[in-house]
N, C-alpha and C positions, 0 to 999 in steps of 0.2 A: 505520512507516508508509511505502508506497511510493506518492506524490503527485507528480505533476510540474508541477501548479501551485502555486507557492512560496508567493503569498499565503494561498490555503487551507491548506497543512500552516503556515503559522504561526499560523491561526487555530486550528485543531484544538488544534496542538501548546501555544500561550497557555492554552485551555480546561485538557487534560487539564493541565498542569502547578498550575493552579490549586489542583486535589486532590491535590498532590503526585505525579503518576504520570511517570514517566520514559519519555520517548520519545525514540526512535531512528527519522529521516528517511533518506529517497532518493530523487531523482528520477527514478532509473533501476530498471527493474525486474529485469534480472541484478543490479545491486549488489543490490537487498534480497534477492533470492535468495541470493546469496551471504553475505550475513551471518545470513539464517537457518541456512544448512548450517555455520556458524562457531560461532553460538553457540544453546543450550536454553533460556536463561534469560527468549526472548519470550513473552508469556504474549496476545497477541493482534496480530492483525496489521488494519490500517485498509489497504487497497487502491483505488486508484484504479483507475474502472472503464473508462479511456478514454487510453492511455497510451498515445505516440508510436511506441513499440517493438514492444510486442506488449501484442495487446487484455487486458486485468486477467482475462477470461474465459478466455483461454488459461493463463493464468497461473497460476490456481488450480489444475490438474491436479499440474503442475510442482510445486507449493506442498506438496500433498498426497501427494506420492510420500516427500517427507524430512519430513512433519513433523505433527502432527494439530491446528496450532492454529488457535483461533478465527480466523473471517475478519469484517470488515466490512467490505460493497463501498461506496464513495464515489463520486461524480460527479459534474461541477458541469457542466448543461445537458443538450441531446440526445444519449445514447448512440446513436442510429442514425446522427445527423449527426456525431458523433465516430468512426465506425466507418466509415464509408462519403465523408468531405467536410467 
């Protein structure tokens, strides 16, 4: 999961673990890139759509160059006022 607000990926990350599923966090979204191009073994990626760095929309291309896995976009409030203010 690339999230950069903490409190939501621990909410997520509480749920999915629930059902036993193993997540792997980062608030940045070169680290998640780079541990996808590290390891095959993600079988879905959770994306936040409003990320300090560069928009989650940008992101997805980059994403898709190295790797064909599932995406879920995430966002907590206005994506136009998280992109613009």
């Amino acid at each position: 999961m690339i999230e950069d607000d903490l409190e939501l990926a621990q909410i997520i990350t509480d749920y999915l673990k629930s059902f036993d599923i193993e997540v792997t966090t980062t608030d940045s979204p070169y680290n998640g890139l780079s541990m996808l191009n590290l390891s095959k073994e993600y079988q879905l990626l959770i994306l936040d759509l409003t990320l300090p760095e560069i928009d989650g929309l940008e992101l997805i291309p980059k994403i898709k160059e190295k790797s064909q896995i599932p995406i879920i976009i995430s966002w907590n409030g206005d994506y136009k006022r998280g992109l613009h203010g």
